[in-house]
C-alpha positions as CSV (number, residue, x, y, z in Angstrom):
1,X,-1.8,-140.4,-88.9
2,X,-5.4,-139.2,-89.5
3,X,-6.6,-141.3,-87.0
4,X,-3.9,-139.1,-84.0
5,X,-5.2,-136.1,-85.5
6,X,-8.2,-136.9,-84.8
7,X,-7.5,-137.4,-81.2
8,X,-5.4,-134.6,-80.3
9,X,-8.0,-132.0,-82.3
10,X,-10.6,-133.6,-79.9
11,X,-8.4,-133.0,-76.8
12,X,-8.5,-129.7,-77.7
13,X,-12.1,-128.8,-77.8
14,X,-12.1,-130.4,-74.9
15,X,-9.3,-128.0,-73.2
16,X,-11.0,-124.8,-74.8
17,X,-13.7,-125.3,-72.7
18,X,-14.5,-122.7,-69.8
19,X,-13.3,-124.3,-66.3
20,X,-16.7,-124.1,-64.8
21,X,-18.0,-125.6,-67.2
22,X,-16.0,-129.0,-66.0
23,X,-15.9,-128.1,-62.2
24,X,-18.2,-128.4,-59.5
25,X,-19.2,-125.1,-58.2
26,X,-16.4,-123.6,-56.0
27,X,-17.1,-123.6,-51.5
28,X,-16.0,-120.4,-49.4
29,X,-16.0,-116.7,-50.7
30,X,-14.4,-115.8,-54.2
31,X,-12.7,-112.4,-54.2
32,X,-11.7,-109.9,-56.7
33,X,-10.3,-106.8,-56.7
34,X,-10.3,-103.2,-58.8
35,X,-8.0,-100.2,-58.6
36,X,-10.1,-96.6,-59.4
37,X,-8.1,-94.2,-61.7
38,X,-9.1,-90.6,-60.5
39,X,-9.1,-88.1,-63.2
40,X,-7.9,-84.6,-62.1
41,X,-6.5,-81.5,-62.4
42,X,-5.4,-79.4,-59.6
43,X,-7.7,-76.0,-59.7
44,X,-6.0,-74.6,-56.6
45,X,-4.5,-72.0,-58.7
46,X,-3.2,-68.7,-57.1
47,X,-2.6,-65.8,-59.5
48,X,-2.7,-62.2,-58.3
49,X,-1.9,-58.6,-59.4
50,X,-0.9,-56.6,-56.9
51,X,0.2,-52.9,-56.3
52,X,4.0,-52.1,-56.7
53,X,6.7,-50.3,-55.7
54,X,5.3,-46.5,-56.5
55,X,2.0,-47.4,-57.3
56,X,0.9,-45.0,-54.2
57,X,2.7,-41.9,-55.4
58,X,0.4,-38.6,-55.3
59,X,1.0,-34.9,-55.9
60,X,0.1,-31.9,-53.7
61,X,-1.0,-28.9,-55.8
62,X,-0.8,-26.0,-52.7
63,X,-1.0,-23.2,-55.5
64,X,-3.3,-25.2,-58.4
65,X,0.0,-25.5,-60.9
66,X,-1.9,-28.8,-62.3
67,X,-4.9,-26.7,-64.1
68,X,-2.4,-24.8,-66.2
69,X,-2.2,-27.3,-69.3
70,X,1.0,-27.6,-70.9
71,X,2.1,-24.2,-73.0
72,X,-0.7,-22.6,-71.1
73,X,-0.4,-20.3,-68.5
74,X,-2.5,-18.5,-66.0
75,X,-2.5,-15.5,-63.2
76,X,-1.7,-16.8,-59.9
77,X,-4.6,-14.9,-58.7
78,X,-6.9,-17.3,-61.2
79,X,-5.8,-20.7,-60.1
80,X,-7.5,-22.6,-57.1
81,X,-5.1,-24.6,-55.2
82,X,-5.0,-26.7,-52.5
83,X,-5.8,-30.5,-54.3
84,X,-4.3,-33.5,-54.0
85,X,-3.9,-36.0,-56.8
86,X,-3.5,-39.7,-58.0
87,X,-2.6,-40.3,-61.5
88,X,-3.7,-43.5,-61.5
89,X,-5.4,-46.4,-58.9
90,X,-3.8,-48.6,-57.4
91,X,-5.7,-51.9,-58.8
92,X,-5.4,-55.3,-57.0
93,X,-6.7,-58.4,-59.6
94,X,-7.6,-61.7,-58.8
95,X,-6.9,-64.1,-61.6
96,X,-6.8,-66.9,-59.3
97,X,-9.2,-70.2,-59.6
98,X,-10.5,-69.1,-56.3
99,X,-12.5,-66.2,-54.5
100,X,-9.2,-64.4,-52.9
101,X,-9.2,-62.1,-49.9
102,X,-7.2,-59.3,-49.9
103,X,-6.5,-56.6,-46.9
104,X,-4.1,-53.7,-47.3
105,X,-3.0,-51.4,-44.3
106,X,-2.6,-48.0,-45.5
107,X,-0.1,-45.6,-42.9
108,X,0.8,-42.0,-43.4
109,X,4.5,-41.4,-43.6
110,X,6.0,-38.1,-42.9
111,X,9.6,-36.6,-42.3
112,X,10.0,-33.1,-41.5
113,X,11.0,-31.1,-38.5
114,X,10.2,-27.2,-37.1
115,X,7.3,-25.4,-38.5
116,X,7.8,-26.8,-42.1
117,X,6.9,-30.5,-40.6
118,X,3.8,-31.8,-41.9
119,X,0.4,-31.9,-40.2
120,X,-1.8,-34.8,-41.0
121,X,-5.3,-33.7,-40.6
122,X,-7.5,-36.2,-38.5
123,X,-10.8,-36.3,-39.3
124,X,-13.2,-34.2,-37.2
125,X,-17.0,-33.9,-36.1
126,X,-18.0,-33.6,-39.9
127,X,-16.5,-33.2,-43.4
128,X,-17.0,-29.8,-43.0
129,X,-15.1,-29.4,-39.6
130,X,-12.7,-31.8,-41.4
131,X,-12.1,-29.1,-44.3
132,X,-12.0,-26.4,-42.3
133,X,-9.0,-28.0,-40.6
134,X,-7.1,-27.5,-43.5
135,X,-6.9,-24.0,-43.7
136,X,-7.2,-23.2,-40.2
137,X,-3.8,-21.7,-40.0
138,X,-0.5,-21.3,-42.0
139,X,0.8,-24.7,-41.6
140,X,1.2,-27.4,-43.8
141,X,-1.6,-29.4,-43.4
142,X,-3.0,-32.4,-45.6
143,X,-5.6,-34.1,-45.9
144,X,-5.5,-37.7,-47.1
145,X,-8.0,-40.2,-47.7
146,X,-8.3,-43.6,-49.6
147,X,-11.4,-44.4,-52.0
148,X,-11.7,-48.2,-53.0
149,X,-13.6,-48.5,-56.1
150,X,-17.6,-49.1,-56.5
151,X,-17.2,-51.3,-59.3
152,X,-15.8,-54.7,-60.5
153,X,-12.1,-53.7,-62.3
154,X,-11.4,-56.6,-64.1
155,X,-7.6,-55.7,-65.9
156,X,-5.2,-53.2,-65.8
157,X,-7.0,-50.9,-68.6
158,X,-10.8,-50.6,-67.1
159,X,-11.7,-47.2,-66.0
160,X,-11.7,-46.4,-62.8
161,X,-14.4,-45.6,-61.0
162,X,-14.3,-44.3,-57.4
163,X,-16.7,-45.3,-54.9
164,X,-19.3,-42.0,-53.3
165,X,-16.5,-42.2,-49.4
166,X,-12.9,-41.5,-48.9
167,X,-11.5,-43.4,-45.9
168,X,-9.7,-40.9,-43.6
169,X,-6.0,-41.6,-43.5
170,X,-3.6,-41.2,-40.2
171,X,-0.4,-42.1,-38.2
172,X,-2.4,-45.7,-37.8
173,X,-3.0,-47.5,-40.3
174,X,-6.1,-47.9,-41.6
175,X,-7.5,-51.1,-42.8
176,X,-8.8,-52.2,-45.9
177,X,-10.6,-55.6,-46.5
178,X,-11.4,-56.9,-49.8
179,X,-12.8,-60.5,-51.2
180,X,-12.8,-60.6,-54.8
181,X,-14.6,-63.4,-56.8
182,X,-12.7,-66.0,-59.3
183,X,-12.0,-66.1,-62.5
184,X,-13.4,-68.2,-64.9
185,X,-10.8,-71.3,-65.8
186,X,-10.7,-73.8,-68.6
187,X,-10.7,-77.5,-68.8
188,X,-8.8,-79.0,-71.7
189,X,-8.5,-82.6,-72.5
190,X,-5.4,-83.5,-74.6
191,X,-4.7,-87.3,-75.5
192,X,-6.2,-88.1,-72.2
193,X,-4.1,-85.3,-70.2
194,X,-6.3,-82.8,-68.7
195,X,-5.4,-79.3,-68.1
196,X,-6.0,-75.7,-66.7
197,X,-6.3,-72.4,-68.1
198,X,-7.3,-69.0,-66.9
199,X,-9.8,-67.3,-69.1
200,X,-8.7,-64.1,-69.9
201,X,-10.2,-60.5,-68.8
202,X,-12.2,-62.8,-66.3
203,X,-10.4,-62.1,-62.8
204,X,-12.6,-59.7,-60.4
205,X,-10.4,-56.6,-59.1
206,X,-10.6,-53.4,-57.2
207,X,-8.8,-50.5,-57.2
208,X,-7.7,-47.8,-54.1
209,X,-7.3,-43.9,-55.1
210,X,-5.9,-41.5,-52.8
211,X,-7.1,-38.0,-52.6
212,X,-7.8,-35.0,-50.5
213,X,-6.2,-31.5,-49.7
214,X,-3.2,-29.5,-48.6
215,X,-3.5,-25.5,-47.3
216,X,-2.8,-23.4,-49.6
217,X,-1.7,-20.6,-47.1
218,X,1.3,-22.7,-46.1
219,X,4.7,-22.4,-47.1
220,X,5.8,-25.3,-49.2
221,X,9.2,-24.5,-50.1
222,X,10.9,-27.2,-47.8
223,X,8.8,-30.1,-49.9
224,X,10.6,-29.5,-53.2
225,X,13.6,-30.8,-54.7
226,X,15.1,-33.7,-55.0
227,X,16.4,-34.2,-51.5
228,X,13.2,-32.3,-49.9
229,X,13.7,-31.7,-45.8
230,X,10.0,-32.3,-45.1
231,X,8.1,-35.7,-47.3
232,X,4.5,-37.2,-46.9
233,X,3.7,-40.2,-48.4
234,X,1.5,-43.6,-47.7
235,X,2.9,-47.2,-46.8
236,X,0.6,-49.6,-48.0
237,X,1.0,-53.4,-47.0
238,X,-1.1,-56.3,-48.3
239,X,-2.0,-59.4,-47.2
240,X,-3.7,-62.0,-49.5
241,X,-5.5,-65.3,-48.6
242,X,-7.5,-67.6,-49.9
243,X,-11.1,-66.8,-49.0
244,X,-13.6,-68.4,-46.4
245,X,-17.3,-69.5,-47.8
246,X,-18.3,-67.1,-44.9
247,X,-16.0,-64.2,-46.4
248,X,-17.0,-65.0,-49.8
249,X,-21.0,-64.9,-49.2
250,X,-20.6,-61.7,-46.4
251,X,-21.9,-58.5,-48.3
252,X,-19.8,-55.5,-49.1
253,X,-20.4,-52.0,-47.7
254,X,-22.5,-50.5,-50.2
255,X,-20.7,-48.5,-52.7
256,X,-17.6,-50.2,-52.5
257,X,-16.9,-53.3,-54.6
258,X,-15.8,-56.0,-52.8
259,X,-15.3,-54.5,-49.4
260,X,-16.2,-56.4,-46.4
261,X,-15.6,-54.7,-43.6
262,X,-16.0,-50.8,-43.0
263,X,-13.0,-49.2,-41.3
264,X,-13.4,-47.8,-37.9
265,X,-11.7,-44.6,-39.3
266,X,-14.0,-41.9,-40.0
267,X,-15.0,-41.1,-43.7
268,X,-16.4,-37.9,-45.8
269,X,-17.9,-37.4,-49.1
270,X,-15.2,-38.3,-51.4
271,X,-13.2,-35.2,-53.4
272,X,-14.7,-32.8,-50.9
273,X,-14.8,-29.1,-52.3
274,X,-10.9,-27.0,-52.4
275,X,-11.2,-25.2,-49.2
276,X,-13.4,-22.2,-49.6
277,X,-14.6,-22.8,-53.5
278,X,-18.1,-25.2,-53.2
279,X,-19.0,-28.2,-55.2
280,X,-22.3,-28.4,-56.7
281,X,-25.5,-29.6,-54.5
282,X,-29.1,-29.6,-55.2
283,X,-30.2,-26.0,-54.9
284,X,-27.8,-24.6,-56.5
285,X,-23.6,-24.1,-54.8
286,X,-23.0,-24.0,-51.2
287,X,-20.5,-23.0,-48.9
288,X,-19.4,-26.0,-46.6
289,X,-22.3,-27.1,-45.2
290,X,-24.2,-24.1,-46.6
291,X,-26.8,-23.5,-43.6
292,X,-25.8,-22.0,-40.7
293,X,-27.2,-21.0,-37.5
294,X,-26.6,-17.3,-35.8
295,X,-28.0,-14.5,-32.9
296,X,-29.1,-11.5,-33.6
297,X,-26.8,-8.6,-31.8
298,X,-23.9,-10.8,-32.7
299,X,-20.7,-10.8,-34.7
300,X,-21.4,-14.1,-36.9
301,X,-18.5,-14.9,-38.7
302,X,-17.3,-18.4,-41.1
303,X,-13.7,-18.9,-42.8
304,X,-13.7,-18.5,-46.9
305,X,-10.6,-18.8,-48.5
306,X,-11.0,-16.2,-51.5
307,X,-7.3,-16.7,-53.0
308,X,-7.1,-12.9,-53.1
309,X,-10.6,-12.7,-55.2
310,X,-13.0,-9.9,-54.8
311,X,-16.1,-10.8,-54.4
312,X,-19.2,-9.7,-56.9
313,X,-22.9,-10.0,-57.3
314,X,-23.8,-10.1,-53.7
315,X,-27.9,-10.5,-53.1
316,X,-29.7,-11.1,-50.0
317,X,-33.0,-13.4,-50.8
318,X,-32.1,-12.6,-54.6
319,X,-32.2,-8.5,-54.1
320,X,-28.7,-7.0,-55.4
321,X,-27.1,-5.4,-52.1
322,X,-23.8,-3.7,-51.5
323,X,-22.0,-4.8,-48.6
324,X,-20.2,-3.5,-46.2
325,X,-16.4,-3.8,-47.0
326,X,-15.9,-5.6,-43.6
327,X,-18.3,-8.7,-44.4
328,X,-15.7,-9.9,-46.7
329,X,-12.7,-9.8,-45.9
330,X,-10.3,-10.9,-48.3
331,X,-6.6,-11.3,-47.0
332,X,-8.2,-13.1,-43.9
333,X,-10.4,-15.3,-46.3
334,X,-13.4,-14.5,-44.2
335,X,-17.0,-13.8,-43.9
336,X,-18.4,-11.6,-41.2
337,X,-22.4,-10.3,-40.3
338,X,-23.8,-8.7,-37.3
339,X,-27.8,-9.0,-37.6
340,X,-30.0,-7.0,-36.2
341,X,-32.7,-9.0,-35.9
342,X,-34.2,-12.6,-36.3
343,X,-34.9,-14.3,-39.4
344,X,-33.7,-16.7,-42.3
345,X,-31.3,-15.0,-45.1
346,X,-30.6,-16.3,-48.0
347,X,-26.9,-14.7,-49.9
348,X,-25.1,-15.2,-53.1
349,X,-22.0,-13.6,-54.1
350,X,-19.9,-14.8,-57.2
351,X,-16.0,-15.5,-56.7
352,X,-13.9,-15.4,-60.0
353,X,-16.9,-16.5,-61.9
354,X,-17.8,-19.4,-59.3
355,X,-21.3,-18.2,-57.7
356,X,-22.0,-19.3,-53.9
357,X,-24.7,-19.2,-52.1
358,X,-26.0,-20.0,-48.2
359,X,-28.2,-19.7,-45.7
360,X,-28.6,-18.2,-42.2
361,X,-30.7,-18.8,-39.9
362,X,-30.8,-16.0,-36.8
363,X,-32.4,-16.7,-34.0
364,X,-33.6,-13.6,-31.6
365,X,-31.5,-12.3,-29.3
């Protein structure tokens, strides 16, 4: 029994023993295979905030109701109409894995019929031709334009700031073109299973803010109520895609955060001065453009809406004058000289306790 034992331990060993080690060495190719495990997660991620339904709306302030604070109250005289307001920007946020390009057509929309219909002020040679549009006659024209912001918004609660332009907004729609950057996304490994996370407050946005003015010499009556005859508003469509590398890398128009192409829609100084009040400029307040060219011999004459303010404190080159009743006349929210000879005249006059000042140049006769 020891002596089978023996033998069959022996043909064991003998068994254990690699293959080659027994063989000759094998003829002809010897194959083997492999199969590659890829380890991913899918970073194509699209998520977007977006303007909604009313995030357009805007007020018209003809008469300047939106400086009386609540309980307060003010003479009608006192208040300086003619604004146009936004409470709050429309904001567009990226939160996708990706750089995401966003463009948003912005039309004005109007409904109205007769003299009440409203007029939607184009823009003109300058902003001050564009202003003086406004209140060029009684009817109710507005002006409208669209600021996109000047700095990265990155959620819902950053402050907005508005860029230094206003795009001027018509009956065509005027286009806006935006690429904003990624947000940053984490990689988690769990028992082997990767996965992907947005990382909050990281998403790169913009925001759009709609301002401008309305004439306050127009009758607004037919724009009130709940079922008004005569509406203006903004459609606002928006397209999003996933940006280009050429999109991504193109450079936005200064001043604007994220916007890559300029509009071919003219544009002015954003929240231009309330038709006939001045905002302040180096060198003190101006009046429009605040230099003007006239000829001696000649009645030279430039619109000023006073809202039924009598002027004060007129000077000429800082020398206290009293003017002639006719140089300013009030209920036609005008300005009127005849000069009797050449030179460069310097005036200031004060206006409820705002002081204005400009310059005209006369050339001879």
């Amino acid at each position: 029994m020891k002596k089978l034992f023996t033998v069959i331990l022996a043909l064991a060993l003998v068994l254990s023993f690699p293959l080659t080690a027994l063989a000759t060495p094998p003829t002809g190719d010897q194959n083997s295979t492999g199969t590659g495990d890829v380890e991913y997660v899918d970073v194509d991620i699209y998520s977007a905030i977006i303007p909604t339904t009313n995030s357009f709306n805007f007020q018209l302030d003809p008469l300047g109701l939106l400086d009386i604070d609540e309980g307060d109250s003010a003479l009608l005289k006192d208040l300086k109409g003619g604004g146009v307001h936004m409470a709050s920007p429309a904001r567009v946020i990226n939160n996708s894995a990706y750089d995401l390009k966003v463009s948003v057509a912005l039309t004005v929309t109007t409904e109205g019929t007769g003299p009440t219909a409203p007029v939607i002020v184009p823009y003109g040679a300058d902003d001050t031709a564009t202003i003086a549009a406004v209140t060029a006659d009684t009817a109710p024209n507005i002006l409208l334009y669209a600021a996109p912001a000047n700095g990265r918004i990155i959620n819902t609660t950053t402050p907005f700031t508005a860029g230094p332009s206003g795009y001027v907004l018509g009956s065509s729609a005027l286009d806006l073109v935006f690429v904003l950057g990624a947000a940053d996304y984490t990689i988690t490994n769990t028992a082997g299973v990767f996965s992907a996370a947005v990382v909050a407050n990281t998403g790169h946005g913009s925001a759009i803010t709609l301002g401008g003015l309305c004439n306050p010499r127009a009758d607004w009556k037919d724009f009130v109520g709940a079922t008004p005859d005569s509406e203006v508003g903004v459609a606002a469509v928006f397209t999003l895609a996933k940006a280009t590398v050429t999109e991504s890398e193109t450079a936005p128009v200064t001043g604007f955060y994220g916007l890559i192409t300029a509009p071919t829609a003219g544009f002015m100084t954003l929240i231009p001065p309330t038709p006939g009040f001045a905002s302040p400029a180096t060198g003190g307040t101006s009046i429009n453009a605040g230099t003007y060219n006239a000829v001696a011999g000649t009645l030279w004459s430039t619109p000023f809406n006073f809202y039924g303010n009598t002027p004060s404190g007129f000077t000429i080159g800082g020398t206290a004058f009293t003017p002639d009743v006719s140089m300013f006349n009030v209920s036609a929210n005008t300005i009127s000289f005849t000069f009797a000879s050449a030179g460069t005249r310097a005036y200031t006059f004060i206006v409820n306790g705002v002081t204005f000042s400009f310059t005209v140049n006369v050339a001879a006769a």
